[in-house]
N, C-alpha and C positions, 0 to 999 in steps of 0.2 A: 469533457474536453474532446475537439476533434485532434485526436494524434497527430495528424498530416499538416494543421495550422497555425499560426499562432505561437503559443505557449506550450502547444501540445506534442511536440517533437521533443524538447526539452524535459519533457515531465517524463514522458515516455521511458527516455534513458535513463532519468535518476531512480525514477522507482521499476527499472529494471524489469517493465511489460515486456512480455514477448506474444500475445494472444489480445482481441480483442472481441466481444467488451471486457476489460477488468474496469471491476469495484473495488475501489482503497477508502478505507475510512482511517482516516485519520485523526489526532490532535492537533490543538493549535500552533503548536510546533512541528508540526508534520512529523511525528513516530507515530508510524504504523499502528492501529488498535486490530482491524480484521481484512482480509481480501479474500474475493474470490471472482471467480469468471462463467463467463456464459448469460446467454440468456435464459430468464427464466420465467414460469407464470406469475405472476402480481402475487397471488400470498404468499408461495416462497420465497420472493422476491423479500418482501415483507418480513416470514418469521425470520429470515437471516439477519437481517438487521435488528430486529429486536432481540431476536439470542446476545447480541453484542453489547447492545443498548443498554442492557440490562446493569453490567456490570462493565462499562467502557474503558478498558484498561490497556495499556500497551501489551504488542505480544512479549516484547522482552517481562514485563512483570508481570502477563502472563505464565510464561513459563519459566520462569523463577517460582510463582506460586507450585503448580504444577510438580516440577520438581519436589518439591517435599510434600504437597499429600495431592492424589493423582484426583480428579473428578470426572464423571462423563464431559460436563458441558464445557471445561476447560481442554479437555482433550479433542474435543470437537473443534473447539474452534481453531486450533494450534494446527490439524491437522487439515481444515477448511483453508488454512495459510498456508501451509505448505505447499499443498496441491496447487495453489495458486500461481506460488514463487517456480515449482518447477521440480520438487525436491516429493517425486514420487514414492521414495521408499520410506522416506519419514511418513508424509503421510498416509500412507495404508497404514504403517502400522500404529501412527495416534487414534486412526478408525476404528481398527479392532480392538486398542483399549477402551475407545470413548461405548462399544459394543457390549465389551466385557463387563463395564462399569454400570449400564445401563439396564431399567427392568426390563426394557425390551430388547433381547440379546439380535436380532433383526433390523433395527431399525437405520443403520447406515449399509445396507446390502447394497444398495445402487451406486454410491461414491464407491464401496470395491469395488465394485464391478467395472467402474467407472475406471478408477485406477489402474486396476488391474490389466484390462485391455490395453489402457493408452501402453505401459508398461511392456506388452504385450508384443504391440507395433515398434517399441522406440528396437527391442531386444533385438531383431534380425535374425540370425540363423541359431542366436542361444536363446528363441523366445520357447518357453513350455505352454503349448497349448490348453493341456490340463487344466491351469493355475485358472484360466476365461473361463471355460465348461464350469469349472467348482464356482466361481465365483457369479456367474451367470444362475446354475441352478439355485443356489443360496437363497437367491433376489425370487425366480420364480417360487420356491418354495414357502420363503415367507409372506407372499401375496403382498406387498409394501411399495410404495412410491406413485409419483406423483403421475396423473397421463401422458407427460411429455417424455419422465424415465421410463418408462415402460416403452414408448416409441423409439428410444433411445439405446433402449437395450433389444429389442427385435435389431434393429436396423445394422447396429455394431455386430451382432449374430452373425445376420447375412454375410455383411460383409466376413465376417471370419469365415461362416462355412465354405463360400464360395472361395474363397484364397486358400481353405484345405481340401478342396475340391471332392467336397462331399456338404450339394447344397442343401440336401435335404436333413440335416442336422439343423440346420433353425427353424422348424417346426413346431417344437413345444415354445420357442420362444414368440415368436410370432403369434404362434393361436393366443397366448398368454396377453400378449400387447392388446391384440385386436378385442381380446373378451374385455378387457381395463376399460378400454377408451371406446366402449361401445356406443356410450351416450354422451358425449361429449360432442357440445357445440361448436368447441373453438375452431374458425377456420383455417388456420396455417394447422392445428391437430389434425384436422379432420384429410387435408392435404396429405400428410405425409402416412394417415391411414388407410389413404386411397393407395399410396404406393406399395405398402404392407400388402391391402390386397391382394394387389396386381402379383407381385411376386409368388402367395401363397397360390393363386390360382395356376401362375405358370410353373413354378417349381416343385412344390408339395402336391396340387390334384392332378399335374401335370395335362391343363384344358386349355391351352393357347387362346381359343375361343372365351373363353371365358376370362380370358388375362386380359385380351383385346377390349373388351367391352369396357372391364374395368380403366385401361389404360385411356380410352375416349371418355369417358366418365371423369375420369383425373384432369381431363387437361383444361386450361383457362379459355376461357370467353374470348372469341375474336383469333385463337390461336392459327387458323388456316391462313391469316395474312400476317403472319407474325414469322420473317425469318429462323430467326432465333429456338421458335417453340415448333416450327416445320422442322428442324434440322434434327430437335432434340429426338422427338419423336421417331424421325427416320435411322435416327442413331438406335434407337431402342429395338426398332426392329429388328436390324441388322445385328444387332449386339445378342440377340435372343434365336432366331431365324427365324421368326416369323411375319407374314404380312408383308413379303417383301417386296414383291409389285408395285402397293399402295404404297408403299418405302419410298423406291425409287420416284414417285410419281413427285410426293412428298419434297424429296431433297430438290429434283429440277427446280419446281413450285420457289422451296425457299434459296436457290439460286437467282431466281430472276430477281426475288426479292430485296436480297442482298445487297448494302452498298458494298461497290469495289474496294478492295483491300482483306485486309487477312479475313472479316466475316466471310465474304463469299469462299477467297479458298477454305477454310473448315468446310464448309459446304460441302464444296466439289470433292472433298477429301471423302466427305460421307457417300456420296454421289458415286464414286470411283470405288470404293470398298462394297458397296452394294452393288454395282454392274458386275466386279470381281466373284461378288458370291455366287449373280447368277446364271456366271458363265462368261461373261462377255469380257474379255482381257483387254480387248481391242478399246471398247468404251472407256474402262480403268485406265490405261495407260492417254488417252485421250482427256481426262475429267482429271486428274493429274497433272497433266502437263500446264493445264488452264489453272491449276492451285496454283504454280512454282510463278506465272506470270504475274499474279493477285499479289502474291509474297512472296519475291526472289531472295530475300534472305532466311527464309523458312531450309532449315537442313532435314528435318521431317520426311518435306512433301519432295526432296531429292530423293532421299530413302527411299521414299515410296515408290519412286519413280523405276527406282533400278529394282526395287523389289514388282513392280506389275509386271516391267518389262520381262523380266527372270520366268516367271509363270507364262507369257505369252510364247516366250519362244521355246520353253516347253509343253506348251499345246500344239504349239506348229511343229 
């Protein structure tokens, strides 16, 4: 169902989505048998459903069963639901029963992991970063999951190490991703391997040069007349400090290309943040002022504006 159309705004609220895609399988009375979210590769996609199919029972007599004698596959799916519904700390811990229950005491590392993190982010200033690390090595140490968790768990890394500003903590996880999915044909895989890469060669070997090459290597067909993918690019530079020349030349490029309205000022925004880096206050405050006109309702690119300004008349 499309959410947005239709019947799909209705369905949405009664069964209580808040992420999409979700998968609900239902009865023909519509009670709940299993959900879960994300996309995923075709035979996952698959055994989930057959783990269900198996024995297609509501959760409530699901876990009714459950309750009086516990099993891996029932604990699995209970907690497959939960994750779903939003109810984090149930779910990890149906996981590491459905773990405990199982001969392979590894084999749902990635759903922690998984959990774990989001849990991670929801927490704020009481999150334990600990709890990621443990839950992360776990997954690398039993060697388990599929190429897209593995890309999934590099990536969630990054993201952590750089937010505790010690980037180079996602290196075993990275090399880890990167050895999984070395053969691996699929091209959205193969996509967001390329950005693995990239990162590993600017963060971990620390060769700019060699991130760059990669980061041309990553980017799509026709992308120099692509606003969009000119901006992103010049955004990456800037974001990293490298290549910033070809940056700037970059963002002009996808200014002209720009139609009017909020695309171009993002643009200009990048355009402005990169003149600022390299030097030029007077440009920033200039490539700025041309945002606020694209999007006078934008309070951002005002921001911005008294913050360029701020730096200029502390150069002068």
């Amino acid at each position: 169902m499309d959410a947005e159309k239709g019947e799909g705004p209705e369905l949405t609220k009664n069964h209580n989505v808040s992420g999409f895609p979700t998968f609900v399988m239902l009865t023909t009375d519509m009670q709940p048998v299993d959900r879960w979210m994300g996309y995923a590769e075709p035979a996952s996609f698959i055994e989930t459903m057959k783990s269900t199919a198996k024995n297609p029972i509501t959760i409530d007599a699901r876990m009714a069963r459950f309750e009086k004698e516990q099993t891996a596959g029932d604990a699995a799916i209970l907690a497959r639901y939960a994750g779903a519904t939003g109810e984090t700390d149930k779910a990890l811990k149906l996981y590491r029963t459905a773990a405990s229950l199982s001969e392979d005491k590894n084999v749902y590392g990635y759903q922690i992991f998984e959990l774990t993190y989001k849990k991670f982010r929801e927490a704020g200033d009481e999150a334990d970063p600990d709890t990621v690390i443990r839950a992360a090595d776990n997954m690398v140490a039993s060697g388990q999951g599929s190429d897209m968790e593995w890309v999934y768990l590099a990536m969630s890394m990054s993201r952590f190490a750089h937010g505790a500003e010690k980037p180079k903590m996602q290196k075993p996880y990275i090399e880890a991703a990167l050895a999984k999915t070395e053969k691996s044909i699929d091209p959205d895989l193969r996509k967001y391997r390329g950005d693995l890469l990239i990162e590993h060669a600017l963060v971990i070997e620390e060769n700019p040069e060699k991130a760059m090459a990669f980061k041309r290597g990553n980017l799509p067909e026709g992308w120099m007349e692509d606003a969009g993918e000119l901006n992103s690019f010049a955004w990456w530079c800037f974001e990293n400090k490298v290549n910033l020349k070809e940056a700037e030349d970059m963002a002009r490029k996808g200014v002209e290309l720009a139609p009017a309205g909020k695309e171009k000022a993002m643009i200009l925004d990048t355009l402005a943040e990169i003149c600022n880096e390299r030097g030029s206050c007077e440009s920033a405050v200039e490539y700025i002022e041309m945002a606020i006109k694209e999007d006078p309702e934008s309070d951002y690119y005002k921001k911005q504006l008294e913050r360029f300004r701020e730096l200029l008349a502390a150069k002068s």
